[in-house]
N, C-alpha and C positions, 0 to 999 in steps of 0.2 A: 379468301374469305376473311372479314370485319373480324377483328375478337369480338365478344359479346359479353357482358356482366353478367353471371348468371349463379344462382349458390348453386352452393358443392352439395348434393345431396349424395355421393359415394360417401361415406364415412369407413370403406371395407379399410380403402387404403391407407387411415388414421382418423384417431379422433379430431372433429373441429367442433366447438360448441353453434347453436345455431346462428349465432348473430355474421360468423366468419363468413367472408362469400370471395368468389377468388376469379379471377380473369381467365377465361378460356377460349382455344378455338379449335376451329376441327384441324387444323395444320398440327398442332401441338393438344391434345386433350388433357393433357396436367394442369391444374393453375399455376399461374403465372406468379400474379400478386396477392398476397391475402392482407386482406381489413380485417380487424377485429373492429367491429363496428360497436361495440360498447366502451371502447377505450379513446382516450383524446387523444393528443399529440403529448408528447414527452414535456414536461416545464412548459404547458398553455399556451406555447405558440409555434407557428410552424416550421420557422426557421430553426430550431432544435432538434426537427424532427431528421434519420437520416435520410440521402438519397434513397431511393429506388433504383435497384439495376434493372433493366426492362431487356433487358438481350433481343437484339432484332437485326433481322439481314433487310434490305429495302433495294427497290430499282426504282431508279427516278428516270424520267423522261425528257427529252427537247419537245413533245409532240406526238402525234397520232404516227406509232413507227419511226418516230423518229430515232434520235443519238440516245443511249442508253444509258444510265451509269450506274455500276450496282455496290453497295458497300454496307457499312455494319456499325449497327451503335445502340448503346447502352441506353439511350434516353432519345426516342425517334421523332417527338414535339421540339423537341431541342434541335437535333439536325437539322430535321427538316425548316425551320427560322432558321438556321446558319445558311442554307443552300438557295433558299428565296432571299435573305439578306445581302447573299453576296459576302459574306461571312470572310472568306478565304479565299485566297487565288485559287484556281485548281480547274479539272475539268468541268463539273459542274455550272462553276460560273464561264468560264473558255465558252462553250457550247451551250449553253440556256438549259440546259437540264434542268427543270424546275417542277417537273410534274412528277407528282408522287404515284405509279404506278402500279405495284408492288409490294408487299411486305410480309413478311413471317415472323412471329414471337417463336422464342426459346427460354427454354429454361434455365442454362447458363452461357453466358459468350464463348465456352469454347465451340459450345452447339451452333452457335449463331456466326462465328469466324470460319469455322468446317464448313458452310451451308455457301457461305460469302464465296470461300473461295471453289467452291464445287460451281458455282451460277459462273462464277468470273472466266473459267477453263471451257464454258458450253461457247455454243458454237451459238450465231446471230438469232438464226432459227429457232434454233432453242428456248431462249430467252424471250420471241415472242408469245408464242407457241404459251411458256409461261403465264404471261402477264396476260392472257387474252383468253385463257383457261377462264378465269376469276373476272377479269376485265376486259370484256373485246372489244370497248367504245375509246378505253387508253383513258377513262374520269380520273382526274385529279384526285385523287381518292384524301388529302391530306383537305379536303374540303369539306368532308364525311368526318374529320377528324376535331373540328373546326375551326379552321383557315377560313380566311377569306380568299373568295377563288381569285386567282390569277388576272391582271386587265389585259386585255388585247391576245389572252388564251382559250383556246377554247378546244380539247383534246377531243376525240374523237370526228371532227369536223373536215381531217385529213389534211387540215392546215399544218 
């Protein structure tokens, strides 16, 4: 499942003033990120401001069933341009994995490294079985995210 933007209307589990609204999905029901949406950025610009850790385990794809590759990162707009760039030698680039098929938010990367390496230990099966749960056409889902989709891909098409 997509995260969603949605405000926090629990306040049992702390106070947040109304303006606060926080990143959630049903995989993880805590927010994620919180805005204070009445406050700017730190010193009026953005590059002041700090990173976001965004903790996220992700399965990218060659294809409809195709070559898998599953791994974990703090900023997943980020990866995911390093692995369609061709960023780095590695599997991904090796084998075309370029479809973003997969993903889970956490709440810290030790949750989101545990989660990585629990997917990494499953068996093939497993792992589609996964991704087919939430996705059974294998959409580029990093397209939803907004990517421009892939030329001469087309996921679920069995290509």
């Amino acid at each position: 499942m997509l995260p969603v933007w949605m405000p926090r209307q629990d306040r049992r589990a702390g106070f947040r003033p109304s303006g606060w609204v926080g990143l959630q999905s049903r995989s993880c029901p805590n927010p994620l990120v919180t805005l204070n949406l009445f406050q700017g950025p730190s010193h009026g610009t953005l590059h002041d401001m700090k990173r976001v850790i965004e903790p996220c385990t992700y399965l990218m794809a060659s294809g409809f069933r195709g070559t898998i590759y599953t791994g974990v990162t703090s900023d997943l707009m980020a990866r995911i341009a390093q692995h369609r760039d061709g960023t780095f030698d590695g599997f991904t680039k090796r084998y075309t994995a370029h479809l973003l098929v997969h993903f889970e938010m956490f709440g810290t990367m030790d949750q989101a490294i545990t989660r990585e390496k629990q997917i990494k230990n499953w068996r093939r099966q497993w792992k589609i079985n996964l991704i087919e749960e939430a996705n059974p056409r294998w959409r580029d889902l990093a397209c939803e995210l907004g990517f421009a989709p892939l030329s001469g891909r087309s996921a679920g098409d069995g290509s």
